[in-house]
PyMOL commands that place a pseudoatom at each C-alpha (Angstrom):
pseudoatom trace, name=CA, resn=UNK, resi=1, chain=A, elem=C, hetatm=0, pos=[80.535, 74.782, 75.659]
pseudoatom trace, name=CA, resn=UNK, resi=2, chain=A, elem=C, hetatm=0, pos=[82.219, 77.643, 77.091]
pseudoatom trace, name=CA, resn=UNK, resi=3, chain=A, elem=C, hetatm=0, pos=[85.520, 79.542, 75.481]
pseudoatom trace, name=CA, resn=UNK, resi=4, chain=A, elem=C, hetatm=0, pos=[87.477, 82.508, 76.104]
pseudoatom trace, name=CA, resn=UNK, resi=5, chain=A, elem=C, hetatm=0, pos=[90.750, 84.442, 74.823]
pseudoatom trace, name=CA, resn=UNK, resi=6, chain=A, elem=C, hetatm=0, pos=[93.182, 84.710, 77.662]
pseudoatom trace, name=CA, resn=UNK, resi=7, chain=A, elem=C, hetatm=0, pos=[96.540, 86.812, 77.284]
pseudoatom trace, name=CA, resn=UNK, resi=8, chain=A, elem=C, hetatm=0, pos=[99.456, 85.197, 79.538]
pseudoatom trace, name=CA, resn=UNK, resi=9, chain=A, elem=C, hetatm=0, pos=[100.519, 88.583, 80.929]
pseudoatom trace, name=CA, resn=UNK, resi=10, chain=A, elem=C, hetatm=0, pos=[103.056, 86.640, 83.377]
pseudoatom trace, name=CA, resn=UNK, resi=11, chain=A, elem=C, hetatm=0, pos=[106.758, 86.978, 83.027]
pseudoatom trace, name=CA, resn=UNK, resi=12, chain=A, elem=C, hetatm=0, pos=[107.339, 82.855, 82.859]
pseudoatom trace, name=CA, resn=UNK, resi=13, chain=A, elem=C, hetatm=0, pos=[104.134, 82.291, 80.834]
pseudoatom trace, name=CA, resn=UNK, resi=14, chain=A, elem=C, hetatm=0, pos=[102.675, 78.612, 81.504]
pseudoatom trace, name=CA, resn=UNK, resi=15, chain=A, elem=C, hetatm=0, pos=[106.132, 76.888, 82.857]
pseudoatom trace, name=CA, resn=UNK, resi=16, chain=A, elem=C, hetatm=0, pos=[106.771, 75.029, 85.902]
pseudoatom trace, name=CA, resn=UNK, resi=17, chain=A, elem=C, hetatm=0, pos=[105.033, 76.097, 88.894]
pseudoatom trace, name=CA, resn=UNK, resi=18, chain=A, elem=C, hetatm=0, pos=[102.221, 78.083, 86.916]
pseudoatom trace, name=CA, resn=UNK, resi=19, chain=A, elem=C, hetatm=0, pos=[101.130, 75.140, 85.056]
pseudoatom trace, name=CA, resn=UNK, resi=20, chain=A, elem=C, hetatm=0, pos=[101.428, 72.773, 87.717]
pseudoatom trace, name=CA, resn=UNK, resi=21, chain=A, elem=C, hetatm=0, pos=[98.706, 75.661, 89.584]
pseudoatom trace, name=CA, resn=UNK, resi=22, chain=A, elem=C, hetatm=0, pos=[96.937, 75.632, 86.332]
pseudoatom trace, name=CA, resn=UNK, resi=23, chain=A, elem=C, hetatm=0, pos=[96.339, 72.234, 86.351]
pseudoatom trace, name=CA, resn=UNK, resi=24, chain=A, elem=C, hetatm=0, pos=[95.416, 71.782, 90.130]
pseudoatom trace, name=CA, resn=UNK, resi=25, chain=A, elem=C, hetatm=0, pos=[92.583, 74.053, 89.668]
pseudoatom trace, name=CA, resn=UNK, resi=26, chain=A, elem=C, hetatm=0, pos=[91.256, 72.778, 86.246]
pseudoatom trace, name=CA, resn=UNK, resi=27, chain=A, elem=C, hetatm=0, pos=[91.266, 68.985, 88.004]
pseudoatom trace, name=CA, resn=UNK, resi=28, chain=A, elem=C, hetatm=0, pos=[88.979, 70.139, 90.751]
pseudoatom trace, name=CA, resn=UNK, resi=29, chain=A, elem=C, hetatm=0, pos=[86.103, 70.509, 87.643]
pseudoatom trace, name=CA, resn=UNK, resi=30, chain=A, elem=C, hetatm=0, pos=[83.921, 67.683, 86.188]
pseudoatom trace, name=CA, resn=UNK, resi=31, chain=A, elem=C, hetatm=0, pos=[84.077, 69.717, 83.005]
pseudoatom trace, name=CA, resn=UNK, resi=32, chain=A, elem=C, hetatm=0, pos=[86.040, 68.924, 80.274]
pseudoatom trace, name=CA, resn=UNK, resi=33, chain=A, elem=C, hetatm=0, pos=[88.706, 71.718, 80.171]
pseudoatom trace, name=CA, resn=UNK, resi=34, chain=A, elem=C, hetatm=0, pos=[91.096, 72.566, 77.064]
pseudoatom trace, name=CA, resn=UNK, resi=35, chain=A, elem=C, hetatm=0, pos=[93.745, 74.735, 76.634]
pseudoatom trace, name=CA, resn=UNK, resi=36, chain=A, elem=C, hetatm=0, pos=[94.644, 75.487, 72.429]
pseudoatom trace, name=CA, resn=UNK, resi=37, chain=A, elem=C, hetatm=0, pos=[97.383, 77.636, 71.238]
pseudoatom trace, name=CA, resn=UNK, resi=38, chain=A, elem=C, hetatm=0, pos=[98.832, 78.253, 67.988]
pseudoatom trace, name=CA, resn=UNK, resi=39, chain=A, elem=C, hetatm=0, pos=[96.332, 74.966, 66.786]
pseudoatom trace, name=CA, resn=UNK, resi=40, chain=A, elem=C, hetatm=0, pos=[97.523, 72.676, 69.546]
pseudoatom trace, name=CA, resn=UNK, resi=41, chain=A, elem=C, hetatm=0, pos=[94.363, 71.768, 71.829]
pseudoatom trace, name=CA, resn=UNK, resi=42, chain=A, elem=C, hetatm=0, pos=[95.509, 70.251, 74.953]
pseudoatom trace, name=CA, resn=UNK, resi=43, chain=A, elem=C, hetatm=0, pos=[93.693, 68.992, 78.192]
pseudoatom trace, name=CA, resn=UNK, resi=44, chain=A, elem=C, hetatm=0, pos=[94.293, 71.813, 81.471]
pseudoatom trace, name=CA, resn=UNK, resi=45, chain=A, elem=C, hetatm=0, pos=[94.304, 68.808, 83.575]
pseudoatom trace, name=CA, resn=UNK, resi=46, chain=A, elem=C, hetatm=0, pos=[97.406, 67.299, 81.867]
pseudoatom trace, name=CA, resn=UNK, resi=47, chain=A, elem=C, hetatm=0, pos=[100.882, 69.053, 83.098]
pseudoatom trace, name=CA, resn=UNK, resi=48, chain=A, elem=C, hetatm=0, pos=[102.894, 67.523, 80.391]
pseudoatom trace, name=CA, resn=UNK, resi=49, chain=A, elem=C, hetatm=0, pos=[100.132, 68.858, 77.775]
pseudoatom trace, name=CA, resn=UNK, resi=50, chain=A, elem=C, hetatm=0, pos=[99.891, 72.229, 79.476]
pseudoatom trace, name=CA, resn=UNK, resi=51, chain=A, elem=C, hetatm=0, pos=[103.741, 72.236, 79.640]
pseudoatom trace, name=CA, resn=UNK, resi=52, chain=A, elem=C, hetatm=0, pos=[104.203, 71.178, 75.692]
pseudoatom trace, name=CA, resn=UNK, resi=53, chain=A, elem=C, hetatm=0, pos=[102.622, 74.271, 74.415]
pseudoatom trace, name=CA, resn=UNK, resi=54, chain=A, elem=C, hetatm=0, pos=[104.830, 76.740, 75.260]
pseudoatom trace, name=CA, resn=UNK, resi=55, chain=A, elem=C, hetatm=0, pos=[102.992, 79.596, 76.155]
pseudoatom trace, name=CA, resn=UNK, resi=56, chain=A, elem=C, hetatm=0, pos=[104.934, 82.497, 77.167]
pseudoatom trace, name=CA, resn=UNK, resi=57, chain=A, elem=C, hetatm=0, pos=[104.696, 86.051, 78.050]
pseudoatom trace, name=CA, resn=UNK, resi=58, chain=A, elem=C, hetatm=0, pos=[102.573, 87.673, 75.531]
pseudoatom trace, name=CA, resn=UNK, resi=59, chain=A, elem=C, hetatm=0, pos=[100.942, 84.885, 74.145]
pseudoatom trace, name=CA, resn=UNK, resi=60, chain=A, elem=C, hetatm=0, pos=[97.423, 84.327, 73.585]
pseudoatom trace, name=CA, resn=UNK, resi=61, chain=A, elem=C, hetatm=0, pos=[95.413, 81.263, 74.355]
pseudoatom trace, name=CA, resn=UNK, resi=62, chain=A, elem=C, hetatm=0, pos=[91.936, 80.252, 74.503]
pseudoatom trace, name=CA, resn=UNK, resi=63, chain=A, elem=C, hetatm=0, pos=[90.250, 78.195, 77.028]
pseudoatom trace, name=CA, resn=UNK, resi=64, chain=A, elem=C, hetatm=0, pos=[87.372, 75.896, 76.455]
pseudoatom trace, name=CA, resn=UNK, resi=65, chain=A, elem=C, hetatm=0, pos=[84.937, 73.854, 78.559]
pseudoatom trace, name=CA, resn=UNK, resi=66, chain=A, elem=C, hetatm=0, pos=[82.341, 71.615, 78.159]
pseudoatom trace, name=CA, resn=UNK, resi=67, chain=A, elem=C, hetatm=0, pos=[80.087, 70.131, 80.937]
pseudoatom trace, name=CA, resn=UNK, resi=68, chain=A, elem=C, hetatm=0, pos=[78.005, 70.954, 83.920]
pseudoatom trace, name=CA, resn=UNK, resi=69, chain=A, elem=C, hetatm=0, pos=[80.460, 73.154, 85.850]
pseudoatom trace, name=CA, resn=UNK, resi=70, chain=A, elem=C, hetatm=0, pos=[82.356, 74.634, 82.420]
pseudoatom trace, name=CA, resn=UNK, resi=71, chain=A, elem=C, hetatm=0, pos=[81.360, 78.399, 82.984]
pseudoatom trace, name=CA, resn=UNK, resi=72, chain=A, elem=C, hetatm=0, pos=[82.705, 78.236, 86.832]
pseudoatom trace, name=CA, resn=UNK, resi=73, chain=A, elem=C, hetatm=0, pos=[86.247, 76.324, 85.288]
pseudoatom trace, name=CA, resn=UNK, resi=74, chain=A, elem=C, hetatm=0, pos=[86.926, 78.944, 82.907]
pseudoatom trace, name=CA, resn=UNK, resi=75, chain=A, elem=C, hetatm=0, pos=[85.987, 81.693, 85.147]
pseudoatom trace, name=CA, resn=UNK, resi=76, chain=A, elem=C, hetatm=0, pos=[88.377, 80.385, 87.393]
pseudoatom trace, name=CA, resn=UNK, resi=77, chain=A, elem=C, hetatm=0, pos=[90.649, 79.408, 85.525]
pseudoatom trace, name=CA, resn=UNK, resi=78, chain=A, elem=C, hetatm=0, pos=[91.184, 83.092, 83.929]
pseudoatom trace, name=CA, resn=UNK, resi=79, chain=A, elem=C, hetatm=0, pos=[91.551, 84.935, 87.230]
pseudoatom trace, name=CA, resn=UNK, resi=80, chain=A, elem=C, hetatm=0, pos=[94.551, 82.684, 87.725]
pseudoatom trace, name=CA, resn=UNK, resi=81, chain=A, elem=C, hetatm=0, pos=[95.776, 83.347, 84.853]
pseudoatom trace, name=CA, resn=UNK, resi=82, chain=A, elem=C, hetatm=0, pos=[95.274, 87.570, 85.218]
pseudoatom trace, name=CA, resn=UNK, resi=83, chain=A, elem=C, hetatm=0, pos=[95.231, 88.134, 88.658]
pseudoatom trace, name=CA, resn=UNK, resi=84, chain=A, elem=C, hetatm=0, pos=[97.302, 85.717, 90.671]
pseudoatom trace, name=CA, resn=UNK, resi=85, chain=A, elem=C, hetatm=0, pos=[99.859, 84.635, 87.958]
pseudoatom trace, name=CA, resn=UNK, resi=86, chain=A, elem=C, hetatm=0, pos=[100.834, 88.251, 87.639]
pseudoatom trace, name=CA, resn=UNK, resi=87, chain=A, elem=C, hetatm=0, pos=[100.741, 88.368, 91.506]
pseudoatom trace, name=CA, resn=UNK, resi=88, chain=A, elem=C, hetatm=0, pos=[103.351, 85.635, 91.822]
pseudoatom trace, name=CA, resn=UNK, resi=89, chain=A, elem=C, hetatm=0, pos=[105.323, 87.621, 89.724]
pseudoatom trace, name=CA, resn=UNK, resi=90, chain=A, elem=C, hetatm=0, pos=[105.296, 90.920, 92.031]
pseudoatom trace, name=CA, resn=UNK, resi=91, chain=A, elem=C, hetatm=0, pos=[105.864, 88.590, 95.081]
pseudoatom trace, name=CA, resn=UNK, resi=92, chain=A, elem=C, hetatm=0, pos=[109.187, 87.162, 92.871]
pseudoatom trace, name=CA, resn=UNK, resi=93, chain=A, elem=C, hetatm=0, pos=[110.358, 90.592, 92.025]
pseudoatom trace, name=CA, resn=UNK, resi=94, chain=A, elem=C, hetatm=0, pos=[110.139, 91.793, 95.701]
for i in range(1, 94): cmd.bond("trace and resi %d" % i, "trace and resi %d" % (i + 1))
show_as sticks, trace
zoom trace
């Protein structure tokens, strides 16, 4: 099992189009993937979960995997999260 603290730096946080992103790449992993915030533990393959918790700017969440592919899921799954969530914001803004 694999977990890390991730801070949503993005001005949405997990809404809409992030979380649908979100989920697209956590469904290409045979891992197990969760997302849990403030106690909640939800699957990152599930848009309505994803979309229930929410995570906004500022918030912290943790991501955890279990399975064969789990530390290349929540590797990936964090640079979306810091690198092109925040670069989808720039792109917005311009």
């Amino acid at each position: 099992m694999v977990e890390k603290k991730v801070e949503i730096k993005n001005k949405i946080g997990l809404h809409a189009r992030p979380a649908a992103q979100l989920v697209q790449k956590a469904s290409k992993f045979k891992s197990n993937i969760e997302i849990i915030f403030n106690e909640k533990k939800v699957s990152a393959k599930s848009i309505i979960g994803v979309m229930s918790l929410g995570v906004t700017q500022g918030n912290e969440i943790i991501l955890r995997a279990d399975g064969e592919d789990a530390e290349e899921a929540i590797k990936e799954i964090e640079k979306f999260i810091t690198v092109e969530m925040l670069k989808e914001d720039k792109e917005v803004a311009n």
